[in-house]
Backbone bond lengths (Angstrom), bond angles and torsions (degrees), N, CA, C in turn:
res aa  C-N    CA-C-N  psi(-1)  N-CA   C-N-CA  omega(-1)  CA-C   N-CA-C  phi
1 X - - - 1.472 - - 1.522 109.01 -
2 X 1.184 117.63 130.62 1.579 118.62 -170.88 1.707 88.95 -92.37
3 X 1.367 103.30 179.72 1.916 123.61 -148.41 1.759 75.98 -105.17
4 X 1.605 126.18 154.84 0.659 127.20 104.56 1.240 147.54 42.39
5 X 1.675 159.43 68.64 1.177 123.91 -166.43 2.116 119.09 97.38
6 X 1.398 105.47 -30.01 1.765 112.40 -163.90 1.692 78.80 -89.00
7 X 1.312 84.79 170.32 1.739 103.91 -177.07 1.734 107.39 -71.35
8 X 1.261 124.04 -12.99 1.318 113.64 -158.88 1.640 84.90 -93.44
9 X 1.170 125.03 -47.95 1.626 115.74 -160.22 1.654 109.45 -100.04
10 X 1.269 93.61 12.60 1.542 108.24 163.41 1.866 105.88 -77.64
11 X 1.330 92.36 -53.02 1.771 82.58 -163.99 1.138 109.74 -92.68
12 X 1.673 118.95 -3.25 1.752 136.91 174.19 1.799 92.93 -65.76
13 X 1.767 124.75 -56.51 1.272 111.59 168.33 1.214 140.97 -65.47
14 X 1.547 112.10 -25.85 1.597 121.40 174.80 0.877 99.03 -65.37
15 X 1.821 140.54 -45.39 1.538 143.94 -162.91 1.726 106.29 -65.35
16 X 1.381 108.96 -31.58 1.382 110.21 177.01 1.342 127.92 -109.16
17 X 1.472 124.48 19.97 1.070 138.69 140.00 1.912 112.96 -91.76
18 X 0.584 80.26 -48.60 1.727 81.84 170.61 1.648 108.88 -48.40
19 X 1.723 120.42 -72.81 1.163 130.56 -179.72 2.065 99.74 -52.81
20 X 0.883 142.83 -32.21 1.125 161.77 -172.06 1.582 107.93 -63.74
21 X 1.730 102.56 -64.51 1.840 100.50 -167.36 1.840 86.21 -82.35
22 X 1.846 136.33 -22.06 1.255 112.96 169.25 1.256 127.40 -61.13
23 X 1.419 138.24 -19.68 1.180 156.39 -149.35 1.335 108.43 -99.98
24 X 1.691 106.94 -48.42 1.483 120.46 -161.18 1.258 95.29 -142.67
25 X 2.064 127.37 66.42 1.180 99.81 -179.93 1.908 131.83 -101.23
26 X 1.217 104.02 177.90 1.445 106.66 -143.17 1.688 93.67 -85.18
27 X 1.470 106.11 150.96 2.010 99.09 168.15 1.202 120.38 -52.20
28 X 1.082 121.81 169.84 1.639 112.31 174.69 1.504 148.19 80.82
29 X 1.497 108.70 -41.06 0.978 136.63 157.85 1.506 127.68 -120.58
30 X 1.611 118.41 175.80 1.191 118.31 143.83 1.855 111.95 -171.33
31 X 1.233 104.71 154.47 1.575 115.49 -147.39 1.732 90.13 -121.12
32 X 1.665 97.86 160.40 1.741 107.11 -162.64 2.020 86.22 -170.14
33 X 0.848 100.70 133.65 1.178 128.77 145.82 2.190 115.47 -36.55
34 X 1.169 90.82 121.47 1.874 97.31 174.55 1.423 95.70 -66.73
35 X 1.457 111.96 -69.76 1.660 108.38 -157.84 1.671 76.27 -130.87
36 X 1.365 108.18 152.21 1.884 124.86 -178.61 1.354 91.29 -78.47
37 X 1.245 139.27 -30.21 1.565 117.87 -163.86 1.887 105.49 -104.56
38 X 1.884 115.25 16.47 1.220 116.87 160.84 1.229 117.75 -128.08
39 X 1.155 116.61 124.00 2.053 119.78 -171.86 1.333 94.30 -85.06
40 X 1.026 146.91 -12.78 1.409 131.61 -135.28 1.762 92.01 -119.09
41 X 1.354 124.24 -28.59 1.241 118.71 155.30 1.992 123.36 -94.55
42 X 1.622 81.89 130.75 1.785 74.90 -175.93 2.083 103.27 -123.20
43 X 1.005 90.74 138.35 1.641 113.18 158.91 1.134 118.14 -48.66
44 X 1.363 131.58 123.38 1.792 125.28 -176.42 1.715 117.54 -117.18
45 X 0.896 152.65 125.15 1.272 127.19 158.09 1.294 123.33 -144.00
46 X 1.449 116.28 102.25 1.690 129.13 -155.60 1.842 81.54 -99.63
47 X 1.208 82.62 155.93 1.780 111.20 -174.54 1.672 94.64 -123.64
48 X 1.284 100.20 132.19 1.242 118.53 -168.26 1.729 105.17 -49.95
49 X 0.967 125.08 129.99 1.649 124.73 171.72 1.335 125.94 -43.92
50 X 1.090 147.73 130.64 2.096 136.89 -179.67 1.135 107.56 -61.46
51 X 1.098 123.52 154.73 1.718 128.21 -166.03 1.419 129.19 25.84
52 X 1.332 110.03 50.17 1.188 127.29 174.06 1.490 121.83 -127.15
53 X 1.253 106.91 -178.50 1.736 102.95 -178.88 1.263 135.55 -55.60
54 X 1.760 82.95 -27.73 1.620 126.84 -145.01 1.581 96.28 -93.18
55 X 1.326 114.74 -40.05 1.294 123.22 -179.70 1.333 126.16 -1.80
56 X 1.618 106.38 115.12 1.788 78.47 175.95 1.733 128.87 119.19
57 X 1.668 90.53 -40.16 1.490 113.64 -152.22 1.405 98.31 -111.65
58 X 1.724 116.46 140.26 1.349 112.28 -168.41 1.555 83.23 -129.87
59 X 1.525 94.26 127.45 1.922 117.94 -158.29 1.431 108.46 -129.45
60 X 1.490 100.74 94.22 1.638 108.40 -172.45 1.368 111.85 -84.73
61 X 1.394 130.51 151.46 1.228 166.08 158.76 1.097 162.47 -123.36
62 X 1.579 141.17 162.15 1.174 126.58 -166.94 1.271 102.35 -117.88
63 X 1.296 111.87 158.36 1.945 124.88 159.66 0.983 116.24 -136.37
64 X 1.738 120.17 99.67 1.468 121.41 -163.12 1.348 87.91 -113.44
65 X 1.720 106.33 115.02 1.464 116.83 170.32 1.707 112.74 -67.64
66 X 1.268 111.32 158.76 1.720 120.17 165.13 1.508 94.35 -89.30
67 X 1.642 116.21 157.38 1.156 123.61 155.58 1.406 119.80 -60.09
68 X 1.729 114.93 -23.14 1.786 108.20 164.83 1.247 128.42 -68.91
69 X 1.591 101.89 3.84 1.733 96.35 176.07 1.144 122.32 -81.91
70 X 1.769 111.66 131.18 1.612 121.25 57.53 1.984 90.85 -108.59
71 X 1.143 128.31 25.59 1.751 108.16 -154.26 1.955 82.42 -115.53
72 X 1.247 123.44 -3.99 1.252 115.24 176.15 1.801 102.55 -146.18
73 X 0.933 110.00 140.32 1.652 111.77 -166.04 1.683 113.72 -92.88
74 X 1.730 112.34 151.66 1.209 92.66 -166.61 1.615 111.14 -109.37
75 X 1.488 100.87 171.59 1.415 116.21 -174.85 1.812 110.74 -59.83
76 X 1.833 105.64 127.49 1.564 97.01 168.49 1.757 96.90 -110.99
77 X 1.213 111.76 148.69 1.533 103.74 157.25 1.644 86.33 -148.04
78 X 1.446 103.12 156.93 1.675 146.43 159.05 1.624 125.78 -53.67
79 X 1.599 112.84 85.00 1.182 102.42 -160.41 2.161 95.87 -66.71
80 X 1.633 88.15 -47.13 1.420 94.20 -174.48 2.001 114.07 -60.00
81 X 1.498 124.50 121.89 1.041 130.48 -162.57 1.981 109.11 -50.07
82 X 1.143 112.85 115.85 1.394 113.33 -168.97 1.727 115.13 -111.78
83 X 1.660 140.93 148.35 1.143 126.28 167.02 1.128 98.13 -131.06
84 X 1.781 94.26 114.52 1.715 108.10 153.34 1.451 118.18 -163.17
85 X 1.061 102.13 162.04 1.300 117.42 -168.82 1.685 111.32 -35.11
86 X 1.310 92.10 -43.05 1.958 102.76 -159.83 1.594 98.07 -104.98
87 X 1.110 106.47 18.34 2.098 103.09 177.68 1.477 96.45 -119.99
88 X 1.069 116.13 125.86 2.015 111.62 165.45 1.434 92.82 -60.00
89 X 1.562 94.36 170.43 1.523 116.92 -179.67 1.517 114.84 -68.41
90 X 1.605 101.91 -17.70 2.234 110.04 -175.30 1.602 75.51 -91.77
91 X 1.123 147.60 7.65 1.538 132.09 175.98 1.737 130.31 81.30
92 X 1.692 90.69 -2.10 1.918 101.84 160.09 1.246 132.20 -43.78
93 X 0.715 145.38 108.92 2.055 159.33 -108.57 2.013 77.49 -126.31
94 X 0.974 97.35 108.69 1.461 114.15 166.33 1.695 131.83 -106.37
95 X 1.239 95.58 56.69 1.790 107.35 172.40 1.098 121.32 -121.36
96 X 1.206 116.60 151.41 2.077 140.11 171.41 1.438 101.06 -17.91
97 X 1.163 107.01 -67.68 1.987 109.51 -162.47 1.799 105.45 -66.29
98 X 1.481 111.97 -12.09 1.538 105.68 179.19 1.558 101.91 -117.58
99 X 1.065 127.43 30.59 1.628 124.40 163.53 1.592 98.55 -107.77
100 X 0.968 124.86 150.98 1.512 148.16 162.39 1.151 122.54 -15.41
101 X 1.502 144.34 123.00 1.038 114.74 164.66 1.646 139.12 -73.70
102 X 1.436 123.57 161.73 1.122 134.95 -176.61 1.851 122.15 111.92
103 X 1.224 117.23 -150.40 1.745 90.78 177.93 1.609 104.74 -92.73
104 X 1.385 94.14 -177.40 1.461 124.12 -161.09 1.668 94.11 -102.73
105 X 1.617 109.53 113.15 1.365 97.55 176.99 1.372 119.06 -93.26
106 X 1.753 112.96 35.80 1.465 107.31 161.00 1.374 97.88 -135.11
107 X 1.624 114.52 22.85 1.823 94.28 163.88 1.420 102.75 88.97
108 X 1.171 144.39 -16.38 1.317 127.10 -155.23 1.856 101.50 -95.50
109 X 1.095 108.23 -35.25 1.578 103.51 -160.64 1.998 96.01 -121.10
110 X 1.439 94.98 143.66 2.161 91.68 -177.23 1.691 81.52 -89.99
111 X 1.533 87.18 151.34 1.741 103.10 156.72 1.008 130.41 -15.74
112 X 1.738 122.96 -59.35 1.304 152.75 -176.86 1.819 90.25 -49.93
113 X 0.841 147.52 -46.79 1.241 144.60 -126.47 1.613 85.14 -105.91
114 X 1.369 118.77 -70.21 1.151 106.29 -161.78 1.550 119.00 -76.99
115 X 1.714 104.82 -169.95 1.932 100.26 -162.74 1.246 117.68 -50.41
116 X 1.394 106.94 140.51 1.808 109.05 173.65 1.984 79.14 -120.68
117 X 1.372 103.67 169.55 1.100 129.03 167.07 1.599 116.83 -65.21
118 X 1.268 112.34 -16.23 1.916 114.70 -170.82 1.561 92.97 -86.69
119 X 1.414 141.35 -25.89 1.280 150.00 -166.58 2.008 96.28 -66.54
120 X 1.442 87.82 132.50 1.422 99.90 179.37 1.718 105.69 -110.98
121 X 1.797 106.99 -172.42 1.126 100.04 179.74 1.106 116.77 -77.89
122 X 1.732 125.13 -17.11 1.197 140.31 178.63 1.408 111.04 -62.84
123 X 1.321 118.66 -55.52 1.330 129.45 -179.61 1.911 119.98 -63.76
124 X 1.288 105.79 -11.57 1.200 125.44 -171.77 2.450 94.98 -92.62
125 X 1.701 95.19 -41.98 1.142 69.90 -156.90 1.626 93.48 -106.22
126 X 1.225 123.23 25.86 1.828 144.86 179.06 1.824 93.75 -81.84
127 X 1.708 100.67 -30.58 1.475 100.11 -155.54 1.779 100.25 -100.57
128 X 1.261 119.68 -31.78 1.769 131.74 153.11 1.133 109.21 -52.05
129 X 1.611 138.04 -44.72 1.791 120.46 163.09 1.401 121.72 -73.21
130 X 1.576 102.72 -28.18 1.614 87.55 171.14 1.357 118.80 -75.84
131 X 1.531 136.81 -27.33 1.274 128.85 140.03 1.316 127.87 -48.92
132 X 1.097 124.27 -32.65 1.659 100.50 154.79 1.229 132.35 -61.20
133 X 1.712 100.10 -52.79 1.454 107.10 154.58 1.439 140.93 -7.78
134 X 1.216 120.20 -61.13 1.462 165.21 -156.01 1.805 93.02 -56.97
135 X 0.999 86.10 114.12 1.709 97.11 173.89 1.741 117.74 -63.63
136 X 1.699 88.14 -46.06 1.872 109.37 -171.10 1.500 87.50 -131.59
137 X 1.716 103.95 108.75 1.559 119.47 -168.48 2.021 86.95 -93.85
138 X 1.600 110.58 139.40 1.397 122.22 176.66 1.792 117.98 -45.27
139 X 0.860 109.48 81.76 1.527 116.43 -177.12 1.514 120.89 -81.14
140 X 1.551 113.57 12.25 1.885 109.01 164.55 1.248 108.55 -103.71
141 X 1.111 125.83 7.45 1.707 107.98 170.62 1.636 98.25 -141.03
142 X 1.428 119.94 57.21 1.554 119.03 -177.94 1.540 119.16 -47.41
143 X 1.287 116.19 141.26 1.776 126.68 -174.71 1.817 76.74 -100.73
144 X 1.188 117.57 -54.96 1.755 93.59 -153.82 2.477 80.75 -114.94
145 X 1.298 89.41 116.81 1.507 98.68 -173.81 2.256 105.25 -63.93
146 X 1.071 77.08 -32.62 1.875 85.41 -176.64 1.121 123.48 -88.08
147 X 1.377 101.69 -15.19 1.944 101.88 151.06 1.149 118.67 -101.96
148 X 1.102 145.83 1.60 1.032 144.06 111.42 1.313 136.46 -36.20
149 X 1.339 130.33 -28.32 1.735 138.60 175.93 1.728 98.24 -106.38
150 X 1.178 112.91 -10.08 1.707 109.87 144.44 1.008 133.63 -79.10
151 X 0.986 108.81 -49.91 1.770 107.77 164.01 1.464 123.82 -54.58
152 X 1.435 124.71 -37.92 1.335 134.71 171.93 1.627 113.99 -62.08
153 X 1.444 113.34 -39.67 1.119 136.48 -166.75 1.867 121.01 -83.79
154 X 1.452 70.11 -62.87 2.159 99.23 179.17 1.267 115.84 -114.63
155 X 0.912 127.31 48.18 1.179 121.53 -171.20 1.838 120.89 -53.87
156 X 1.201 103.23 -23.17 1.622 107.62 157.09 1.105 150.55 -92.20
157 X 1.735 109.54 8.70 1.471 144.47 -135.26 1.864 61.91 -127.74
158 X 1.167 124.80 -95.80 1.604 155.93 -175.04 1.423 86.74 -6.97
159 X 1.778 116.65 -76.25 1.441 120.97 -162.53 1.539 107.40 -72.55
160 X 0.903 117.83 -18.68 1.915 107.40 164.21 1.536 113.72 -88.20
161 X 1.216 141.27 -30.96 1.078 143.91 174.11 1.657 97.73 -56.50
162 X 1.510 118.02 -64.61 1.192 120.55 -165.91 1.865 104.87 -64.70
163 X 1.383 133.39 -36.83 1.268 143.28 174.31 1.415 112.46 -63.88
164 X 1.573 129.23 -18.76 1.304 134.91 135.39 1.707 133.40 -49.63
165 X 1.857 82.62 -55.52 1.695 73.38 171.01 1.520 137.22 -58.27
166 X 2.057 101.60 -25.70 1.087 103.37 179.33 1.462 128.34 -61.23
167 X 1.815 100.46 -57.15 1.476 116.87 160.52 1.455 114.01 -22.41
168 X 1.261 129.23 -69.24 1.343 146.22 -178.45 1.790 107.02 -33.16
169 X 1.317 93.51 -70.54 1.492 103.26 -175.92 1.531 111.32 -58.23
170 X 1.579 109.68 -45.41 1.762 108.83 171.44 1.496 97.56 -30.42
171 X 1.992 113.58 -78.55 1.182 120.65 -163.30 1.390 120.02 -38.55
172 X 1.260 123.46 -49.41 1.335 138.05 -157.77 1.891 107.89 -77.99
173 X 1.147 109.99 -31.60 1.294 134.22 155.88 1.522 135.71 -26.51
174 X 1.197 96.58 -17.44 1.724 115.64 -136.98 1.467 100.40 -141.71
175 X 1.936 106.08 -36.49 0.896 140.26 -159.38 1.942 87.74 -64.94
């Protein structure tokens, strides 16, 4: 049995989360492989949530694992152009379960919150629709500062801008 963390039971778990969400896959999303001969990059494509902003909108992405995975968590970003509070503007997915584990050296998030090793890809991207989801998106530690001072500001400016992006991505989708 290899340790934890080594390259062999790295891609022994990616291989069975992967074979896993094909087998049994989840609402909302669904995940694919970049190139078949690299686990460590994955294909994303969440479908906008029902009665949401997002509605509608098919919002592609990446999941570029570290070679420390499962003991360090991996990078999501937004290929399709996204506005929110908790996504940077290059589309880096800015939540608790994908920061590092251990504490937060500005206080904002407990341990508990961020990556543990038991977190799957499912659980990674269960937690990206419920942030879309999200009626009142986390506005004290903003990833994108100007959607955030839209929302405070415009709050109706915010939900049509973002109800564009979705439209857009539907179209482009298809495209």
């Amino acid at each position: 049995m290899s340790k934890p963390g080594t390259p062999s039971s790295n891609t022994l778990l990616l291989r069975r989360q992967l074979t896993e969400l094909t087998k049994r896959p989840v609402e909302g999303f669904s995940a694919g492989l970049v190139d078949e001969n690299d686990l460590y990059e994955w294909e994303i494509l969440i479908i906008g949530p029902p009665d949401t902003l997002y509605e509608g909108g098919f919002f592609k992405a990446r999941l570029s694992f570290p070679p420390e995975f499962p003991l360090l968590p991996p990078k999501m970003r937004f290929i399709t152009p996204m506005w929110h509070p908790n996504i940077y503007a290059d589309g880096v997915v800015c939540i608790s379960i994908l920061h590092a584990p251990g504490e937060d050296q500005y206080g904002y998030e407990d341990a508990g919150e961020r990556w543990m090793p038991v977190h799957t890809v499912e659980s990674i991207l269960i937690s990206v629709i419920s942030l879309l989801s999200s009626e009142t998106p986390n506005l004290d530690s903003p990833a994108n500062i100007e959607a955030a001072i839209e929302i405070r500001k415009d709050l109706a400016g915010y939900k049509k801008k973002v109800r564009r992006l979705a439209r857009r991505s539907a179209e482009e989708a298809f495209d």
